[in-house]
Backbone as JSON, one array per atom type, in Angstrom:
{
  "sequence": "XXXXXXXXXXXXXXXXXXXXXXXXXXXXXXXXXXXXXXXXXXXXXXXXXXXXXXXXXXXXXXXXXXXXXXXXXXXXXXXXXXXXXXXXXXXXXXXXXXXXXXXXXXXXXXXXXXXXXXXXXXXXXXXXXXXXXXXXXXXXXXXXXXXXXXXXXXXXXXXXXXXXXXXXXXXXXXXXXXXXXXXXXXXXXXXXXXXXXXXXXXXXXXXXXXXXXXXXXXXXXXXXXXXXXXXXXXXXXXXXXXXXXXXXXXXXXXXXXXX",
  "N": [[21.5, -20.46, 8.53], [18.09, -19.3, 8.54], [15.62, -17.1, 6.92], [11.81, -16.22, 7.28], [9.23, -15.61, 5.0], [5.28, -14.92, 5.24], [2.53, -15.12, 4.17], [-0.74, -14.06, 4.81], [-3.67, -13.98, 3.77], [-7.04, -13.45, 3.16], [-7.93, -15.61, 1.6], [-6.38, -17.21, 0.53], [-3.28, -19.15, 1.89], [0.47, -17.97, 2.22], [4.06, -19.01, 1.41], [7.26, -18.15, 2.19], [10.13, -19.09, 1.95], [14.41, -17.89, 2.32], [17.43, -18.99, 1.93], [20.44, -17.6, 3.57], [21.63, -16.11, 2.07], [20.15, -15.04, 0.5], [18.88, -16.59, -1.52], [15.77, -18.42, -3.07], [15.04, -20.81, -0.77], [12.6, -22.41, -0.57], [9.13, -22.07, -1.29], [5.46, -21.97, -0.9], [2.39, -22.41, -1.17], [-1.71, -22.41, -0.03], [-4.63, -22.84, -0.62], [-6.16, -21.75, 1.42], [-7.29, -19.53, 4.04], [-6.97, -16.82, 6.64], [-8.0, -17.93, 9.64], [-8.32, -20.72, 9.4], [-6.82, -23.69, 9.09], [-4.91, -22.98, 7.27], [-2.58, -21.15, 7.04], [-0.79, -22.56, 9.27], [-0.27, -24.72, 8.24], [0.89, -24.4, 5.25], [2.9, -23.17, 6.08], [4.35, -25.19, 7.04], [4.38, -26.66, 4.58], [6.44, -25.49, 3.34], [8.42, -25.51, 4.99], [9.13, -28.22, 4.75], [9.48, -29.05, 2.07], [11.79, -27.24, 2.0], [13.51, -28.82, 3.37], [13.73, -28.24, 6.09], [13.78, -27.81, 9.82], [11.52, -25.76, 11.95], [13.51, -24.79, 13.81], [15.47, -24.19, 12.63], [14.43, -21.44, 11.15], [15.28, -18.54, 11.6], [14.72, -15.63, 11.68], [11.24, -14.78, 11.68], [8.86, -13.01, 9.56], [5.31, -11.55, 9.36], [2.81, -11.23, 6.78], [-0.14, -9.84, 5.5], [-3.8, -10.15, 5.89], [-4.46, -11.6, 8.1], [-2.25, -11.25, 9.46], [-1.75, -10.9, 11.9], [-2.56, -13.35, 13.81], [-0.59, -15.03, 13.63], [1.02, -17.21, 15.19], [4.48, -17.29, 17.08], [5.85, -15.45, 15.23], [8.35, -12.77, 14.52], [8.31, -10.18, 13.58], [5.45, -8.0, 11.93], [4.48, -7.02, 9.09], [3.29, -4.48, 6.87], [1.2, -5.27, 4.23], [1.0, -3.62, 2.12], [3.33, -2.45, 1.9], [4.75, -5.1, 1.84], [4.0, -6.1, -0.78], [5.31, -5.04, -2.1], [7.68, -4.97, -2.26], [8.28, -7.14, -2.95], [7.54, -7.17, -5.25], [8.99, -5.4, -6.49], [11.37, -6.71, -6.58], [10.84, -9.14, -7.67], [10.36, -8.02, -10.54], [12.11, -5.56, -11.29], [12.2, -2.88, -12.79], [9.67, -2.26, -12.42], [6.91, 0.71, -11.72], [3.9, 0.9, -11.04], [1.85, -0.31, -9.45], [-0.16, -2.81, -9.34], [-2.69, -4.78, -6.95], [-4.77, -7.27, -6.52], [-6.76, -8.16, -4.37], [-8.0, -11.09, -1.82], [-10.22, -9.74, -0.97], [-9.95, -7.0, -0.8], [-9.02, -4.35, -3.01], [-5.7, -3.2, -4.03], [-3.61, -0.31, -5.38], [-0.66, 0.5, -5.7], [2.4, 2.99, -5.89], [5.93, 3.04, -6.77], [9.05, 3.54, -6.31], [12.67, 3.06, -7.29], [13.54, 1.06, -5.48], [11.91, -0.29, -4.23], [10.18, 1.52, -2.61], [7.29, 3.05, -1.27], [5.73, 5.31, -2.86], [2.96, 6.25, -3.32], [-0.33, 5.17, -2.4], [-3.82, 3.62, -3.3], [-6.74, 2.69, -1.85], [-9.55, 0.11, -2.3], [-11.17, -0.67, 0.11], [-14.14, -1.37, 0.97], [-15.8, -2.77, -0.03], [-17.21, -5.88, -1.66], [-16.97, -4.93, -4.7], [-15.24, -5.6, -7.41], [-13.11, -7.39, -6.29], [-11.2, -10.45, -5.6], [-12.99, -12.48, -4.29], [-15.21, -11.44, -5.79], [-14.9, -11.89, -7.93], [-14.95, -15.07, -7.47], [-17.79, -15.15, -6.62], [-19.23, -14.44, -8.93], [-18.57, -16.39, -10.61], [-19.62, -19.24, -9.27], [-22.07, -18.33, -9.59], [-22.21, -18.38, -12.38], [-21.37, -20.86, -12.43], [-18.86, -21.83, -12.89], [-15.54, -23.11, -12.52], [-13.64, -20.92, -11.19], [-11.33, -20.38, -12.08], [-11.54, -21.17, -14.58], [-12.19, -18.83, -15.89], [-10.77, -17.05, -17.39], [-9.93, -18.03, -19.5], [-12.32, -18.71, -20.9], [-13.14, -15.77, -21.5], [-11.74, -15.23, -22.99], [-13.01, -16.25, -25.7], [-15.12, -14.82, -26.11], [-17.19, -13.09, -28.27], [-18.54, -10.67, -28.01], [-18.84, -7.79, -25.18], [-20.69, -8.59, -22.83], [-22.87, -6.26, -20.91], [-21.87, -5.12, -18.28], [-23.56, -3.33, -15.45], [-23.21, -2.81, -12.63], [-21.79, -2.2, -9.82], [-21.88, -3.43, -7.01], [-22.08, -6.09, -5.58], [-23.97, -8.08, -4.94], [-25.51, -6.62, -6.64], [-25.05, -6.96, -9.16], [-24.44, -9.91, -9.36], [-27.46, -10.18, -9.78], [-28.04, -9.04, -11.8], [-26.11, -10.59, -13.3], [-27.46, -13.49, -13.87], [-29.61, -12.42, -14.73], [-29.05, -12.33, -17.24], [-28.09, -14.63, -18.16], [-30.54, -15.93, -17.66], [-31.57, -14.72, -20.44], [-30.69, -15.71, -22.48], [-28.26, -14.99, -22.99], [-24.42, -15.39, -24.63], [-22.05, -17.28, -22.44], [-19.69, -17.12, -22.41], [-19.5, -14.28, -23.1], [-20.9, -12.67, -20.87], [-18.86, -13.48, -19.36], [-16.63, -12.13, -19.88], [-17.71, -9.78, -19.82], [-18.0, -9.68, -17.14], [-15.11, -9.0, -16.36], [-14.88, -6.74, -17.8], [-16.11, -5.11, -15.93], [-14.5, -5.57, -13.39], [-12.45, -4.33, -14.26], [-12.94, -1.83, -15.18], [-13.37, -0.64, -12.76], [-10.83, -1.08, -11.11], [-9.09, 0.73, -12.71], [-9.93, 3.01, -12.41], [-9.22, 3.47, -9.93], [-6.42, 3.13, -10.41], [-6.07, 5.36, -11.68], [-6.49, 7.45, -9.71], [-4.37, 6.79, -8.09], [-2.44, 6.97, -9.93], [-0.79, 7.0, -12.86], [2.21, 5.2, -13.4], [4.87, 3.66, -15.32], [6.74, 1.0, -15.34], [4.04, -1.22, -15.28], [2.87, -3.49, -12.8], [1.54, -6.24, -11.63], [0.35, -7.82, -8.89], [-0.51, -10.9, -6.6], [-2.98, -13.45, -6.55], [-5.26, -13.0, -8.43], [-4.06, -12.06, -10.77], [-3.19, -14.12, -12.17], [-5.4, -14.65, -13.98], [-5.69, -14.34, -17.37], [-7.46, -13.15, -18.85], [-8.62, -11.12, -17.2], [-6.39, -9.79, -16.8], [-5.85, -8.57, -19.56], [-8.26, -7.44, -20.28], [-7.96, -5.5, -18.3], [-5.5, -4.21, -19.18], [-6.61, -3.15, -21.55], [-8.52, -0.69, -20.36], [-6.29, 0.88, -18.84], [-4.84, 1.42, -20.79], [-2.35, 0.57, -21.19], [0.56, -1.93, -20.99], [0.58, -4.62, -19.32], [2.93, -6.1, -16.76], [3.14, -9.31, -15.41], [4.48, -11.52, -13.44], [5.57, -14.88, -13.18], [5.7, -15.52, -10.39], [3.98, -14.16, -9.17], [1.84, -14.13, -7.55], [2.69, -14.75, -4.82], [4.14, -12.68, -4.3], [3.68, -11.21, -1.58], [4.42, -12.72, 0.27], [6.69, -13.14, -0.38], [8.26, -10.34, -0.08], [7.42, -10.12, 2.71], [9.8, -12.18, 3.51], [11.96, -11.13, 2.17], [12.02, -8.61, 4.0], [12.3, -10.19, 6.42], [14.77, -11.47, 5.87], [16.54, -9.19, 6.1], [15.81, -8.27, 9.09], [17.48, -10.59, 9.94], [19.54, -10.65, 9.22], [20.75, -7.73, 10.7], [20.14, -8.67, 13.15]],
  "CA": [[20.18, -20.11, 9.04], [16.65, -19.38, 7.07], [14.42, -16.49, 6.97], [10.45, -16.72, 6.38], [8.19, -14.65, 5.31], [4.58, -15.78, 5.39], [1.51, -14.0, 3.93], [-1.8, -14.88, 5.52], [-4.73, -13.52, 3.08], [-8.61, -13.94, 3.19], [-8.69, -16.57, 0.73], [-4.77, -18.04, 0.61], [-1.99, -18.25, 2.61], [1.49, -18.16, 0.93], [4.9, -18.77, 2.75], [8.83, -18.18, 1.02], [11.75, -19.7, 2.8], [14.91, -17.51, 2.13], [18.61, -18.77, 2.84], [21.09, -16.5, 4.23], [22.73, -15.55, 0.93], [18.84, -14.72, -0.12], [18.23, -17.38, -2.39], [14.95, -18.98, -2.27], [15.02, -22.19, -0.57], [11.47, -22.97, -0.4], [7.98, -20.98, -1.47], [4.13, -22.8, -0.94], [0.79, -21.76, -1.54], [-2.22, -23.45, 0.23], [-5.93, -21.85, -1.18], [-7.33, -21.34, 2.33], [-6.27, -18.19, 4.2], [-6.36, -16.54, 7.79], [-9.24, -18.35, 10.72], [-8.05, -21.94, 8.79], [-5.47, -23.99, 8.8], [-4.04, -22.9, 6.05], [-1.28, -20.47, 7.83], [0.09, -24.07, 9.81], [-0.06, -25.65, 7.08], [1.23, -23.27, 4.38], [4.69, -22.87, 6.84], [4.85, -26.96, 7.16], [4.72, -27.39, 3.34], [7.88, -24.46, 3.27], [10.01, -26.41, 5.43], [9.18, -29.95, 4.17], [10.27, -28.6, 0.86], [13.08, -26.43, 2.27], [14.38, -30.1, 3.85], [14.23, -28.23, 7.54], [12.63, -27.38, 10.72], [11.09, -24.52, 12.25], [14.1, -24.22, 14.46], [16.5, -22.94, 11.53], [14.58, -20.6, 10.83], [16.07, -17.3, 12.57], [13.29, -14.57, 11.68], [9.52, -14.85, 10.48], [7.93, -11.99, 9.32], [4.26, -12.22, 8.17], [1.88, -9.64, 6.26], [-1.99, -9.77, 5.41], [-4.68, -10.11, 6.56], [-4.48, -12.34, 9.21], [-0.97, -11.38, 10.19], [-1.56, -10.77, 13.6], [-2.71, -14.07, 14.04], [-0.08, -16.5, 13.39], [2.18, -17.59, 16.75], [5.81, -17.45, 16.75], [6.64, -14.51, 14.61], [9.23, -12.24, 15.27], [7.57, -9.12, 13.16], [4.66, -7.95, 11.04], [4.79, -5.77, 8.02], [1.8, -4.36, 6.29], [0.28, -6.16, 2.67], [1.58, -2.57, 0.8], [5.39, -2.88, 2.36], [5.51, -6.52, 1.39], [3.73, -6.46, -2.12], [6.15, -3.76, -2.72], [9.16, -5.23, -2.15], [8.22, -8.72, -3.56], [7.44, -7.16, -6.83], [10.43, -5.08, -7.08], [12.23, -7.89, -6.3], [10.65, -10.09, -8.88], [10.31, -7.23, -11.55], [12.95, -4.22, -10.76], [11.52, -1.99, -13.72], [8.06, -1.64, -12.12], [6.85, 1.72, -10.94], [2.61, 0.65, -10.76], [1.64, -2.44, -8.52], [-2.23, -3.49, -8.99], [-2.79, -5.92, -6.11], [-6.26, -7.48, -6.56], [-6.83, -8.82, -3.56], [-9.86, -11.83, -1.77], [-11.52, -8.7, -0.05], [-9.72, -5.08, -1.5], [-8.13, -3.89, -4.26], [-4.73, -2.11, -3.69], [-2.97, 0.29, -6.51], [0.75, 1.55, -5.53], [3.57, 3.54, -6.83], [6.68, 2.83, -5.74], [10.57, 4.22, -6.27], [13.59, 2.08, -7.94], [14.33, 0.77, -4.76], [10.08, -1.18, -3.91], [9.87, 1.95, -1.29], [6.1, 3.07, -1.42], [5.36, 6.46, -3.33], [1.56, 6.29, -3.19], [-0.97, 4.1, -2.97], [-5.09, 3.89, -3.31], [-6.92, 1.19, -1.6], [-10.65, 0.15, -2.15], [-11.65, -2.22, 1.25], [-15.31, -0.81, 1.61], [-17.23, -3.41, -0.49], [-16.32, -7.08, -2.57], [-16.94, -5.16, -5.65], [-13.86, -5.94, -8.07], [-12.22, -8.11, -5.97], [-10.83, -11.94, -5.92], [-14.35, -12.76, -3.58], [-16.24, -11.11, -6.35], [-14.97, -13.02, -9.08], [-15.54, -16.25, -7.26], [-18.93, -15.21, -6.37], [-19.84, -14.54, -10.63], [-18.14, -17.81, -10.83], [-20.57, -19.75, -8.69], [-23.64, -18.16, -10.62], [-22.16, -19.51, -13.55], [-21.36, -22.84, -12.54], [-17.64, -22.65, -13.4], [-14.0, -23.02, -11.82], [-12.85, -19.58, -11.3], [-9.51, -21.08, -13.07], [-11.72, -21.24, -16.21], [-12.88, -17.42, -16.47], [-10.03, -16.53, -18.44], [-10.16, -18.81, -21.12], [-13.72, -18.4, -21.18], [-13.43, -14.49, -21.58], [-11.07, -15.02, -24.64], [-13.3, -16.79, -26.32], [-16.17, -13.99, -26.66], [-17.38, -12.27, -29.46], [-18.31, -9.0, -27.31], [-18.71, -8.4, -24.0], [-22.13, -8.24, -22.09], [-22.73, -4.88, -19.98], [-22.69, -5.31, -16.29], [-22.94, -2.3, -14.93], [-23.72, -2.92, -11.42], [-20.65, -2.46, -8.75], [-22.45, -4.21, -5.97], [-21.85, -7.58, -6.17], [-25.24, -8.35, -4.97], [-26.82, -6.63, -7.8], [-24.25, -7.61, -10.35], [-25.23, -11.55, -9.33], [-28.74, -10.43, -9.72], [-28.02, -9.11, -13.17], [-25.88, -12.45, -14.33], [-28.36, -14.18, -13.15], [-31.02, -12.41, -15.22], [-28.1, -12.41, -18.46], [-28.3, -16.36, -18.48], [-31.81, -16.34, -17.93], [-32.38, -14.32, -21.85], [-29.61, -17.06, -23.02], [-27.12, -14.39, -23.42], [-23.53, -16.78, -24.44], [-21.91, -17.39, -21.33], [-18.25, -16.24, -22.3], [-20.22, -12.75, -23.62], [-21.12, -12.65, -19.83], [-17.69, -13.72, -18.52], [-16.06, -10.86, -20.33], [-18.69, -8.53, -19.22], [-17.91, -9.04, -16.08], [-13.76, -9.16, -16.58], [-14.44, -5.42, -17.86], [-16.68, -4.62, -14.78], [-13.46, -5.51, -12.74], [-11.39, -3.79, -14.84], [-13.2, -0.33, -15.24], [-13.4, -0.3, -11.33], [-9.6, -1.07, -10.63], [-8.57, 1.48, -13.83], [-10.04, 4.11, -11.34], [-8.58, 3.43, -8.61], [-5.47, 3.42, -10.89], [-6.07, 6.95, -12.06], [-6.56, 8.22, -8.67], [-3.46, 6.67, -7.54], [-1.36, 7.87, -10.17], [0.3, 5.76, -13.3], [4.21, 5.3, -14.02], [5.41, 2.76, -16.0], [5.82, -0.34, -15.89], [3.01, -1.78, -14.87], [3.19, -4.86, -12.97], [-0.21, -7.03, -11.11], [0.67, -8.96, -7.96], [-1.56, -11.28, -6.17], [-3.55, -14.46, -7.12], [-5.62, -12.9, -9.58], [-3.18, -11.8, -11.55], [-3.39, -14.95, -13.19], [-6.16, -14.44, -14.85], [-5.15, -13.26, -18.46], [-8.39, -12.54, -19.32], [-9.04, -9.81, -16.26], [-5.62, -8.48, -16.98], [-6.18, -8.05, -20.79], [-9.75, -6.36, -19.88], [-7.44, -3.64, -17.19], [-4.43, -3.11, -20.21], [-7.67, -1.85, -22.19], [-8.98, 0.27, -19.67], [-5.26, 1.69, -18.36], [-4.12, 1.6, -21.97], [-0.79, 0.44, -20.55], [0.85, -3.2, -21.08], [0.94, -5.33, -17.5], [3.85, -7.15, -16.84], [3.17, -10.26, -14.68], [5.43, -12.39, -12.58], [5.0, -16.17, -12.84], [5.26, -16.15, -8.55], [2.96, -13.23, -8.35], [0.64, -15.09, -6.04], [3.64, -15.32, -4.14], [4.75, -11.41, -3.87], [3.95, -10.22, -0.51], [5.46, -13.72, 0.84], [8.46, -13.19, -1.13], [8.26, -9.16, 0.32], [7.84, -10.16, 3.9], [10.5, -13.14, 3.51], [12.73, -10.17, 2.37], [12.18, -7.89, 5.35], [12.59, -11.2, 7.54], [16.1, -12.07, 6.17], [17.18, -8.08, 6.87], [16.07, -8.07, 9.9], [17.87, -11.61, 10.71], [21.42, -9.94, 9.35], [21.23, -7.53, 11.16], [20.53, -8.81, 14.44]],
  "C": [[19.3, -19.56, 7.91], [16.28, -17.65, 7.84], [13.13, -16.82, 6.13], [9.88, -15.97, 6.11], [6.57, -15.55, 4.88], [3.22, -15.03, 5.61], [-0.07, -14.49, 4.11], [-3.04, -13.8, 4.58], [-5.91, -14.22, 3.44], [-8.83, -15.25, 2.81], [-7.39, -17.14, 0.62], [-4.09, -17.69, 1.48], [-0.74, -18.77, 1.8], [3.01, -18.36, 2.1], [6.02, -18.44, 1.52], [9.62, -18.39, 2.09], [12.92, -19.27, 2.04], [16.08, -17.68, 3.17], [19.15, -17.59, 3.11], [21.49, -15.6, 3.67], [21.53, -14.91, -0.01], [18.6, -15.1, -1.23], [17.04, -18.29, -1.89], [15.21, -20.66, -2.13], [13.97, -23.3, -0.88], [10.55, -21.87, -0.91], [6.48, -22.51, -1.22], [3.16, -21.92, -1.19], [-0.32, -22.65, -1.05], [-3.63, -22.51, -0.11], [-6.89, -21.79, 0.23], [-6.92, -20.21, 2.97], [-7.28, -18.13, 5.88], [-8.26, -17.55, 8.65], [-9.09, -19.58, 10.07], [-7.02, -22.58, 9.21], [-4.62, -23.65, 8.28], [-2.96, -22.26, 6.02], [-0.22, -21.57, 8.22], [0.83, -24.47, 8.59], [0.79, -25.58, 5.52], [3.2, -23.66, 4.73], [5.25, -24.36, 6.92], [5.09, -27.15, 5.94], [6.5, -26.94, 2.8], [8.8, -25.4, 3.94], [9.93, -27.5, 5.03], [10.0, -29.62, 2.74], [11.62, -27.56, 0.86], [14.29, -27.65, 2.75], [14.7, -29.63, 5.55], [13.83, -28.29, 8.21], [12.83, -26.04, 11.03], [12.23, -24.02, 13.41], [15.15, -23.74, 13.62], [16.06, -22.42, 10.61], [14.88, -19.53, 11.89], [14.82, -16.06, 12.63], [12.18, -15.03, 10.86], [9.43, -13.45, 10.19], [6.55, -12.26, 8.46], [3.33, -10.94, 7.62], [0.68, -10.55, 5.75], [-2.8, -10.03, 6.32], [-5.11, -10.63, 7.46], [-3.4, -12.4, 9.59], [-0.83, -11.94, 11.27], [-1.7, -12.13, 14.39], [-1.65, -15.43, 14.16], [0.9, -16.02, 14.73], [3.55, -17.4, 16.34], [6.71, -16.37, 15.73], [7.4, -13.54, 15.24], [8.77, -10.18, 14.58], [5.93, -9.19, 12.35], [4.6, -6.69, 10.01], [3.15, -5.61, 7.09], [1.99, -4.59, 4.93], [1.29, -4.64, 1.63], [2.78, -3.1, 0.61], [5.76, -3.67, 1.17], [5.19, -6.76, -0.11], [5.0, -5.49, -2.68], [7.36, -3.7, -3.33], [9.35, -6.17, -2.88], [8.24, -8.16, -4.84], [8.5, -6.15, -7.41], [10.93, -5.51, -7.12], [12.51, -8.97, -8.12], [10.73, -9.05, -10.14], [10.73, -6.16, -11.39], [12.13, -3.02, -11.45], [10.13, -1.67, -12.99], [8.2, -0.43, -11.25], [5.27, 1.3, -10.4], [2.34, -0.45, -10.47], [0.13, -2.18, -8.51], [-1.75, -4.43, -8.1], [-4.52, -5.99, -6.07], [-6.54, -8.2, -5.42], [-8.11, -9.97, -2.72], [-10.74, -10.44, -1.61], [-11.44, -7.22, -0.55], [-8.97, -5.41, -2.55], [-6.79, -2.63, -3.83], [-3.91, -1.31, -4.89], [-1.94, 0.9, -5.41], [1.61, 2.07, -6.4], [4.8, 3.43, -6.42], [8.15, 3.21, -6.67], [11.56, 2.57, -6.54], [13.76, 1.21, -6.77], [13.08, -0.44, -3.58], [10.11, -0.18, -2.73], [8.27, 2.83, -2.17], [6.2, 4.91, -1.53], [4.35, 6.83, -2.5], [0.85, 5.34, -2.87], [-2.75, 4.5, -2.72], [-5.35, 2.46, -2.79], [-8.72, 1.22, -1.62], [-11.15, -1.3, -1.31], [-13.35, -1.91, 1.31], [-15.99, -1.67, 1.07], [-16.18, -4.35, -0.81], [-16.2, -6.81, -4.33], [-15.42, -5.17, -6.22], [-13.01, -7.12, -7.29], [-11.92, -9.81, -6.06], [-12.41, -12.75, -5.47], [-15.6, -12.46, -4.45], [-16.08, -12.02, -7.64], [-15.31, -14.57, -8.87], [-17.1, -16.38, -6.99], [-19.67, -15.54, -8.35], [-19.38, -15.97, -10.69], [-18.72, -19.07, -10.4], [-21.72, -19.46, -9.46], [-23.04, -18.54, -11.69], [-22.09, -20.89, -13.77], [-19.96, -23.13, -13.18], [-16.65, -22.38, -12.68], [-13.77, -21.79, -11.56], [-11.71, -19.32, -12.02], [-10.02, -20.98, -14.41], [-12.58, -19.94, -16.69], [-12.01, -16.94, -17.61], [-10.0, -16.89, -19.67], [-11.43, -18.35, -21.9], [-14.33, -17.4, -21.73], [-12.8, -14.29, -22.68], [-11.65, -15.68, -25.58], [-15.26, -15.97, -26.82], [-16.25, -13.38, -27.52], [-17.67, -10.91, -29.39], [-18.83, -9.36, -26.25], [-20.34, -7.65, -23.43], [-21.49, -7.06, -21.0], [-23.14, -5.2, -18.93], [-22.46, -4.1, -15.39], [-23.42, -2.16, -13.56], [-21.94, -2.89, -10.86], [-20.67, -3.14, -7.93], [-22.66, -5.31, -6.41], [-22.61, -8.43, -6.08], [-25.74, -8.1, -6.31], [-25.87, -6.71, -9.24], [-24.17, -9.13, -10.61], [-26.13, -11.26, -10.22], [-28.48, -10.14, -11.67], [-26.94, -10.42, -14.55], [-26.81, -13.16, -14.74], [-29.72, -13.83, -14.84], [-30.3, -11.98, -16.94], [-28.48, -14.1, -19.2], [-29.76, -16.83, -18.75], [-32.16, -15.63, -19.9], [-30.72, -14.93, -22.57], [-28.43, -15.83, -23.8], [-25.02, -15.41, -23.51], [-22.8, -16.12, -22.77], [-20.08, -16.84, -21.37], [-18.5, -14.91, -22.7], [-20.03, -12.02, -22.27], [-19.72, -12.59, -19.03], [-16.66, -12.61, -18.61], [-16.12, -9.85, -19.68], [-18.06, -8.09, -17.91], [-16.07, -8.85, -15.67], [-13.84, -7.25, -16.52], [-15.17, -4.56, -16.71], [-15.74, -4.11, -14.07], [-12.85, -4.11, -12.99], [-11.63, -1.9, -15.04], [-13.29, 0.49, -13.47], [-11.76, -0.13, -10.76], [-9.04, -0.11, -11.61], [-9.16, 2.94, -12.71], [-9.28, 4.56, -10.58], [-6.67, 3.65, -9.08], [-5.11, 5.02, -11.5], [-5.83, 7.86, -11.0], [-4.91, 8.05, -8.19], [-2.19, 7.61, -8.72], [-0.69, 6.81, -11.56], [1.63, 6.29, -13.93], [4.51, 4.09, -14.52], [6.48, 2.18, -15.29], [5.29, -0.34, -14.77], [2.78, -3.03, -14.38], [1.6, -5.32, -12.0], [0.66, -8.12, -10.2], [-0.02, -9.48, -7.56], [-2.06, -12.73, -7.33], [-4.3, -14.21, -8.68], [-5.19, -12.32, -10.88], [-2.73, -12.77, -12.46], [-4.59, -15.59, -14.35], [-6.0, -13.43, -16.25], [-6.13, -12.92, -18.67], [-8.47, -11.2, -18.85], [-7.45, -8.87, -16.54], [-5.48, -7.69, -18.65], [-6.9, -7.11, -20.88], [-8.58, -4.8, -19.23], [-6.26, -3.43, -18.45], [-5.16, -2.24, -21.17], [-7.99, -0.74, -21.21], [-8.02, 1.51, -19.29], [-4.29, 2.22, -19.5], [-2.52, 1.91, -21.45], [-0.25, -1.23, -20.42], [0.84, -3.33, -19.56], [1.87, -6.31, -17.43], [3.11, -8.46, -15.24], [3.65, -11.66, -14.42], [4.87, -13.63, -12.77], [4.82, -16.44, -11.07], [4.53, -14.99, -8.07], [2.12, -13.27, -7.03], [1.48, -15.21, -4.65], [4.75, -13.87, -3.53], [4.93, -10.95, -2.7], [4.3, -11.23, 0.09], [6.34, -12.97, 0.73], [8.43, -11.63, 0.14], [8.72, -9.07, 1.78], [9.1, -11.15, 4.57], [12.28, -11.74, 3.3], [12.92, -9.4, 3.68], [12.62, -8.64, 6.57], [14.5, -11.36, 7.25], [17.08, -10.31, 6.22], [17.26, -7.51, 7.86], [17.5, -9.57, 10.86], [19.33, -11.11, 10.42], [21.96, -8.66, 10.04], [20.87, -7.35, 12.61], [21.55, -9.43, 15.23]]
}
């Protein structure tokens, strides 16, 4: 028998298929997230690539932001829990979890064992977050996939000192217009991020190591920008994107042993 876990975010949903013996069987990623398909669809790519059906699996568990929403689960665990666990999992050594998330930003601290110290969370606006970088990414006119490159290739970094992601458009916007270069800009706004989530990291608390879960965590640029700011290396997972799956896929195959 399987466990799933199966992480329903703003902007992705993610699944992990975990045999019995808690090796992964399966993992997906589909870039649309909760009021979409992309939950269905997400859990269909997991078992097509697991080789099964949805009747061997034994427990779901799902976490984010559209947990509540998906049918057929047997729990739900909250986005901290599961990033918590996933990234102790994937990276034992970590004590500091950035999670950049589409809509908040989450900072935790967490014990040898992924159980949750502390944590700080900023949901009240889109500044810093995955939604804000795609928004700058639209006023520029490029991929979101190609900020990073883009940001290593500046000579210094334009000042954006707006938080509000309205008036941090408005000032791109009026960057491009006095032909400021456009990776100057991309930077700029990398260290925007980065001086906003370095806060939120102070408040929370830092312990070494340092690890970044979540989609945007593949942006080397934005995590280069936050090791300046936290003056602290960031370790990051190649299945980051894939943490609070993995997290709630964990909690799924402990509750399935011991029911």
């Amino acid at each position: 028998m399987f466990a799933a876990g199966i992480d329903i975010g703003s902007t992705a949903s993610k699944a992990v298929i975990l045999a019995a013996d808690g090796g992964i069987a399966a993992k997906a990623i589909v870039p649309i997230g909760t009021g979409t398909v992309g939950p269905a669809r997400v859990f269909a790519q997991a078992l097509e690539k697991a080789g099964i059906t949805r009747d061997d699996i034994q427990w779901i568990t799902a976490t984010g932001y559209g947990r509540f929403s998906f049918e057929g689960i047997n729990d739900q665990k909250s986005e901290l829990s599961c990033h918590a666990r996933g990234i102790a999992h994937l990276l034992p050594a970590t004590r500091t979890i950035v999670d950049i998330g589409g809509q908040d930003i989450k900072v935790m601290r967490i014990n040898g064992k992924g159980m949750l110290l502390n944590f700080v969370m900023n949901d009240k606006c889109a500044a810093g977050t995955g939604r804000f970088l795609d928004t700058m990414a639209k006023v520029l006119d490029v991929e979101v996939t190609d900020l990073s490159d883009l940001s290593f290739q500046a000579d210094e970094a334009a000042e954006i000192s707006s938080t509000c992601t309205v008036f941090a458009e408005s000032e791109v916007i009026s960057k491009l217009a006095a032909n400021i270069r456009l990776e100057n800009i991309v930077s700029g706004i990398h260290k925007s991020v980065a001086r906003r989530v370095a806060s939120l990291v102070q408040r929370c608390g830092i312990q070494p190591e340092v690890a970044m879960s979540g989609g945007v965590a593949l942006n080397k640029g934005l995590v280069h920008s936050l090791e300046e700011e936290i003056k602290h290396p960031i370790q990051v997972h190649e299945d980051c994107q894939l943490a609070g799956a993995l997290g709630a896929a964990l909690y799924a195959l402990g509750s399935m042993r011991s029911a």
